[in-house]
VOBA-1610 file (N, C-alpha, C; in pm, whole numbers, padded with zeros to 5 digits, always signed):
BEGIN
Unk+00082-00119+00000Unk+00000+00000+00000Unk+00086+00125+00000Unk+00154+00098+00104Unk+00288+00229+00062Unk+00320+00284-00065Unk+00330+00205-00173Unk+00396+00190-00257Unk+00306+00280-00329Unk+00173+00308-00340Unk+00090+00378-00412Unk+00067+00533-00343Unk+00172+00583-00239Unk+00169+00692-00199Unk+00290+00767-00282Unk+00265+00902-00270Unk+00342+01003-00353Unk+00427+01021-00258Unk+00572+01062-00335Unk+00697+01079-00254Unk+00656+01168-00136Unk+00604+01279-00137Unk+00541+01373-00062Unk+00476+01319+00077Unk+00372+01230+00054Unk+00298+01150+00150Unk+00409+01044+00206Unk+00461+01030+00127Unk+00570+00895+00223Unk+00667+00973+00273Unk+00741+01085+00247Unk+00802+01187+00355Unk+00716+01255+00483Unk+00581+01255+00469Unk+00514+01310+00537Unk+00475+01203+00683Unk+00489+01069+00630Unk+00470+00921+00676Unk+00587+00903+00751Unk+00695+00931+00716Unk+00829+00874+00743Unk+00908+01005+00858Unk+00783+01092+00869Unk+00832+01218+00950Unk+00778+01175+01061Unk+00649+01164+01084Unk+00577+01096+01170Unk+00602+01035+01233Unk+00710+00935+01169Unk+00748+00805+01270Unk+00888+00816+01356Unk+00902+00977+01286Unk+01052+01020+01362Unk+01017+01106+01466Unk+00917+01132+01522Unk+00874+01215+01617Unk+00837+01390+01561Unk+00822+01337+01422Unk+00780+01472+01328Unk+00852+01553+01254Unk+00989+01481+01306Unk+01118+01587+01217Unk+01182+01479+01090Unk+01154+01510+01035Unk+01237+01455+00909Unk+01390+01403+00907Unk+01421+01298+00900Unk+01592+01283+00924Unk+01640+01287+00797Unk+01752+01353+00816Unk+01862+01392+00697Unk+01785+01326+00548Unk+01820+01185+00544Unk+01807+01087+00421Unk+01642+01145+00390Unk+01570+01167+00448Unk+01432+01251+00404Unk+01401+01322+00390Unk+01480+01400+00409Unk+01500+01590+00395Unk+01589+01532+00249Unk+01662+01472+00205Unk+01740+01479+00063Unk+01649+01397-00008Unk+01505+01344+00006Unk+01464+01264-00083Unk+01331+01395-00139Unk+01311+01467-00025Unk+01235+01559-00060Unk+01315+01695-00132Unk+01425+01681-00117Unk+01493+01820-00183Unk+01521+01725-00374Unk+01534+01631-00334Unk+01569+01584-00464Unk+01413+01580-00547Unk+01328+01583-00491Unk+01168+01566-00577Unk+01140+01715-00600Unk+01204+01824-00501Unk+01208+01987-00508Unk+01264+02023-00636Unk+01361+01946-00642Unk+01492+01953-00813Unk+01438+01912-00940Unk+01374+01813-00894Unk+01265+01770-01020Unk+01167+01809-01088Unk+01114+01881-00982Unk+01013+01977-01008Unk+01060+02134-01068Unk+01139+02165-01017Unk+01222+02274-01055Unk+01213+02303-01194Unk+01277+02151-01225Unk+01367+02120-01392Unk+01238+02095-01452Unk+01135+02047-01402Unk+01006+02033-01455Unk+00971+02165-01507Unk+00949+02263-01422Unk+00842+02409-01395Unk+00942+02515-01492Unk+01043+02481-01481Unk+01143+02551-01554Unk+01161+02520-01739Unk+01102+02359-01796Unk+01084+02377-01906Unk+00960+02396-01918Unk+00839+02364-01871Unk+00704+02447-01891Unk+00725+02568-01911Unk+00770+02638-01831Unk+00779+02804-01836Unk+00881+02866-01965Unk+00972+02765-02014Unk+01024+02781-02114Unk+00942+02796-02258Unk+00842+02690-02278Unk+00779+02687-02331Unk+00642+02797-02371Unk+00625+02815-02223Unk+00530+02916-02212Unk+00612+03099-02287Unk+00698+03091-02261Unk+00805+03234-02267Unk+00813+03243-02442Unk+00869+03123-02492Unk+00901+03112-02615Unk+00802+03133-02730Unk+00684+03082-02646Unk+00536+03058-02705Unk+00502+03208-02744Unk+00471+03264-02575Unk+00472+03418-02617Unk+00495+03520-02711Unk+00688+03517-02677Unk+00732+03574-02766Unk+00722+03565-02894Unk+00676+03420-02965Unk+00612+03371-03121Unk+00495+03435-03134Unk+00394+03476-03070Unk+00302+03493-03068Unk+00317+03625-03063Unk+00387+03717-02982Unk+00352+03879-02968Unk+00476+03946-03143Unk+00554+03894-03151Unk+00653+03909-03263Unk+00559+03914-03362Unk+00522+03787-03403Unk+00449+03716-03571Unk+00325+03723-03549Unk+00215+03740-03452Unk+00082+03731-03458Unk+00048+03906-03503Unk+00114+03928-03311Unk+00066+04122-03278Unk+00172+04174-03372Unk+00289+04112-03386Unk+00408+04266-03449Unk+00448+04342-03394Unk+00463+04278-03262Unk+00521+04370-03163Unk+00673+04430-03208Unk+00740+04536-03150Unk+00864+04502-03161Unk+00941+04370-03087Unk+01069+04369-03164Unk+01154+04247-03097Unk+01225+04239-02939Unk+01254+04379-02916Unk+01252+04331-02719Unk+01163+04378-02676Unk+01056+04455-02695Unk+00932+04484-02604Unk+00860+04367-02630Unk+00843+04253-02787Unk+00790+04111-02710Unk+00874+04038-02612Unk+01004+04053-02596Unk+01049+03967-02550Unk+01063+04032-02428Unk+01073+04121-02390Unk+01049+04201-02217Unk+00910+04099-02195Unk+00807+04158-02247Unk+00674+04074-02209Unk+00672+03936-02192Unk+00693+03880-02271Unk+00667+03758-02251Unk+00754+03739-02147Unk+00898+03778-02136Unk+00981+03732-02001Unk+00906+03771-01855Unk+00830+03863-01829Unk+00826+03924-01752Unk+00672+03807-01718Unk+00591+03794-01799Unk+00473+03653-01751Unk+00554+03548-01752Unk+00627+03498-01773Unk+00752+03385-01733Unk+00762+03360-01629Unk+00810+03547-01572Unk+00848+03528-01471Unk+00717+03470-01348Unk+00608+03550-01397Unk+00493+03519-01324Unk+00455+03366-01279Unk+00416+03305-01436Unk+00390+03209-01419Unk+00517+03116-01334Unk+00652+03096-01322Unk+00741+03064-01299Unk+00693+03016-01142Unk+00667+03201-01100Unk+00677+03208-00946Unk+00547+03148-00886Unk+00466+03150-00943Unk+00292+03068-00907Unk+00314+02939-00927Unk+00377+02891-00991Unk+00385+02718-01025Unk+00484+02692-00933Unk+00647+02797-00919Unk+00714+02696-00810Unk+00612+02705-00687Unk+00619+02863-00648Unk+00523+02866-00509Unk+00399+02766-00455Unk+00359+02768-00556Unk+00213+02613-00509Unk+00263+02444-00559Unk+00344+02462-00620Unk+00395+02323-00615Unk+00528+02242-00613Unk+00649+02338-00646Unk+00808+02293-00647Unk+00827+02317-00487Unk+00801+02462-00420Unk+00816+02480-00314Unk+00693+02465-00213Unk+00583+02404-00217Unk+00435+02427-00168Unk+00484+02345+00019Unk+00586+02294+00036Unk+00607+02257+00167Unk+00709+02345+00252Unk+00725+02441+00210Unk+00816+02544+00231Unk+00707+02661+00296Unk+00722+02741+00396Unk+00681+02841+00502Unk+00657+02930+00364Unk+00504+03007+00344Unk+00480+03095+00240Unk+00543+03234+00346Unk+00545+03347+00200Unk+00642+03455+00195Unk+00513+03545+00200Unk+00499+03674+00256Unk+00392+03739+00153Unk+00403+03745+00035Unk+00330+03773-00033Unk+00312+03705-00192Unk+00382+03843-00269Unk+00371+03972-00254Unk+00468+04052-00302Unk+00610+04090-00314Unk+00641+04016-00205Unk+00770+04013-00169Unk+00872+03906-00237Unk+00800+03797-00249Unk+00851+03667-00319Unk+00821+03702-00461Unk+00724+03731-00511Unk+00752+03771-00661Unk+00856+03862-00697Unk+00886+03955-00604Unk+00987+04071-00606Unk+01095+04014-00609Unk+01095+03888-00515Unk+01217+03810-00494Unk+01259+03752-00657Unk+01158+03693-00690Unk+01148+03594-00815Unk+01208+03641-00944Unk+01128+03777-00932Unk+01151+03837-01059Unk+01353+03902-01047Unk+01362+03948-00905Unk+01534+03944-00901Unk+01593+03864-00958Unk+01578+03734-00944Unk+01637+03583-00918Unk+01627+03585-01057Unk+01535+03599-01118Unk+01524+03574-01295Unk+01614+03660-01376Unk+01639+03814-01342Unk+01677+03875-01414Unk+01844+03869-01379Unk+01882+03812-01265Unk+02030+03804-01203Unk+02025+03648-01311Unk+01936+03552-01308Unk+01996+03455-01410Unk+02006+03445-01519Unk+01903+03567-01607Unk+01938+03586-01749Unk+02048+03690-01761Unk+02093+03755-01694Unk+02159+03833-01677Unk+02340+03729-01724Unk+02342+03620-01634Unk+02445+03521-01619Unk+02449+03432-01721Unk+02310+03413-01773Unk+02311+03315-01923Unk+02328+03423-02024Unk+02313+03515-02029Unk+02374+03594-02152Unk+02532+03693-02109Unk+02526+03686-02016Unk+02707+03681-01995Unk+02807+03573-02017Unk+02781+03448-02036Unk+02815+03352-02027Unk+02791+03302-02197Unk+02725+03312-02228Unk+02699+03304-02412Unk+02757+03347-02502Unk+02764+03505-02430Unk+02859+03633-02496Unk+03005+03561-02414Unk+03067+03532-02341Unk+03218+03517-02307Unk+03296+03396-02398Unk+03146+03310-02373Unk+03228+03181-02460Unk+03192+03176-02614Unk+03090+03276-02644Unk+03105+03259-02784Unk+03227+03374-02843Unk+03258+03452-02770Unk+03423+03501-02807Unk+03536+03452-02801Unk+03493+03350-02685Unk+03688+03284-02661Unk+03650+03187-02802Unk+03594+03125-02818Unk+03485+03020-02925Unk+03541+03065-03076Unk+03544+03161-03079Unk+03534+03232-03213Unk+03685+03239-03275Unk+03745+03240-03174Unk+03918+03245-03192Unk+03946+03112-03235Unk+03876+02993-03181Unk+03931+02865-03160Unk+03825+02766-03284Unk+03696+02795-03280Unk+03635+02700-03353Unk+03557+02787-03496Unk+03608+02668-03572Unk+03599+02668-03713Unk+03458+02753-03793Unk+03381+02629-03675Unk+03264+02623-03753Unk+03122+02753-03607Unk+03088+02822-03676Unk+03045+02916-03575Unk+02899+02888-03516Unk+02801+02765-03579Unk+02727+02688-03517Unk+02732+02630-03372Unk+02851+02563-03417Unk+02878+02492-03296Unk+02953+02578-03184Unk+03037+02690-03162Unk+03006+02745-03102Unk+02942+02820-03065Unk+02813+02882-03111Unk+02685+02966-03098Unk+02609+02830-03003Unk+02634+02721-03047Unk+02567+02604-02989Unk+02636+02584-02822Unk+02761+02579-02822Unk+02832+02551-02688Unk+02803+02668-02610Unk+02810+02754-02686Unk+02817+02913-02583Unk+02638+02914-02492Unk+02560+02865-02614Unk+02377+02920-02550Unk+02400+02771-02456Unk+02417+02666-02470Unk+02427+02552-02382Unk+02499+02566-02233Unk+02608+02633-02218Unk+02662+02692-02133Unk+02608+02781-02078Unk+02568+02899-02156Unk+02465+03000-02039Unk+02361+02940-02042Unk+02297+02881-02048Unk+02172+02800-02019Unk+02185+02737-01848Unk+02324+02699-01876Unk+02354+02611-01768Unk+02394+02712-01641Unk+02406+02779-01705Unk+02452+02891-01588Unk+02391+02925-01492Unk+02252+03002-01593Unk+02198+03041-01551Unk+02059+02972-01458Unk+02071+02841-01506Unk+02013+02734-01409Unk+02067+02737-01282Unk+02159+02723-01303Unk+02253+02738-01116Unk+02227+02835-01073Unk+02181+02966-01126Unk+02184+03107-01070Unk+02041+03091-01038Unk+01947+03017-01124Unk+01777+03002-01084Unk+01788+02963-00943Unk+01843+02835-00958Unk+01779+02717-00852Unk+01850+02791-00703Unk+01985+02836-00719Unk+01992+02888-00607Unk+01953+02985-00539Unk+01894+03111-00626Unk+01812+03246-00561Unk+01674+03159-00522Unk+01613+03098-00598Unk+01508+03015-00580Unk+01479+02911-00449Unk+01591+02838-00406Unk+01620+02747-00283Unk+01640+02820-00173Unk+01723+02921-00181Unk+01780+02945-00081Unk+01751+03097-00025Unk+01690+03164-00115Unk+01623+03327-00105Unk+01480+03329-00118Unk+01424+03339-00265Unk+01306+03327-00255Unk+01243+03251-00165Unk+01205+03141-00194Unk+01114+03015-00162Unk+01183+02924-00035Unk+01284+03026+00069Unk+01313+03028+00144Unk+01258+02981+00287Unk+01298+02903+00396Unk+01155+02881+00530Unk+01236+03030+00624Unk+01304+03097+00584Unk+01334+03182+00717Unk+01218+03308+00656Unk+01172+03359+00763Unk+01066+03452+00762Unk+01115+03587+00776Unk+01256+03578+00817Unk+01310+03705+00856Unk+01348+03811+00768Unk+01368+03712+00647Unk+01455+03791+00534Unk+01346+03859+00495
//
């Protein structure tokens, strides 16, 4: 019967039987389902961003960074409503202005790092490789990655934070 409970409910089960506190190995089974979800909510919202921007460019005719301000900026929205009720939903809530304020920081410090990181290595890139695909390819793969590390950690450890103080 266990077996048909969600990771969630069997951390919630397995807290219980510790006198309510979670031990280590369950605190990392729940941070690891937190990561999953993350990487989950993070290509939805990709999708959602990209979608946008196709849509306000080629539908409306927007200009090219005022669609792409927009659509980033409901990204960011949707981003922070999907982690908040479900990547982080066991985590102490924030007032809700404050954590979007947080969110939308956290987003613009990580695009900020994926297009610093795009631009550095597609210059060292350019000296060294032939073919300029493939580094246009290594460079956006790299700030991609970057800027994932720069998400998940304003995200873990600031935003969607349990201290109430900050």
């Amino acid at each position: 019967m266990s077996s048909r409970l969600s990771p969630l409910q069997r951390f919630d089960n397995a807290a219980q039987h510790h006198g309510g506190r979670p031990q280590s190995s369950l605190r990392l089974s729940c941070s690891r389902l937190e990561k999953i979800r993350f990487l989950l909510v993070g290509a939805g919202v990709f999708v959602v961003d990209f979608s946008l921007f196709l849509i306000l460019t080629n539908l409306l005719e927007l200009q090219f960074m005022l669609a792409r301000s927009i659509a980033f900026l409901i990204a960011v929205v949707v981003s922070w409503l999907v982690n908040r009720n479900w990547t982080f939903s066991r985590r102490l809530a924030q007032p809700k202005l404050k954590q979007l304020t947080k969110s939308l920081s956290v987003a613009i410090a990580a695009a900020s790092m994926n297009l610093l990181t795009f631009y550095a290595v597609n210059t060292v890139l350019f000296e060294w490789v032939a073919n300029l695909i493939v580094a246009n390819f290594i460079g956006f793969a790299l700030g991609v990655l970057a800027g994932l590390i720069v998400n998940w950690l304003g995200a873990n450890y600031w935003t969607f934070n349990n201290i109430e103080s900050q």
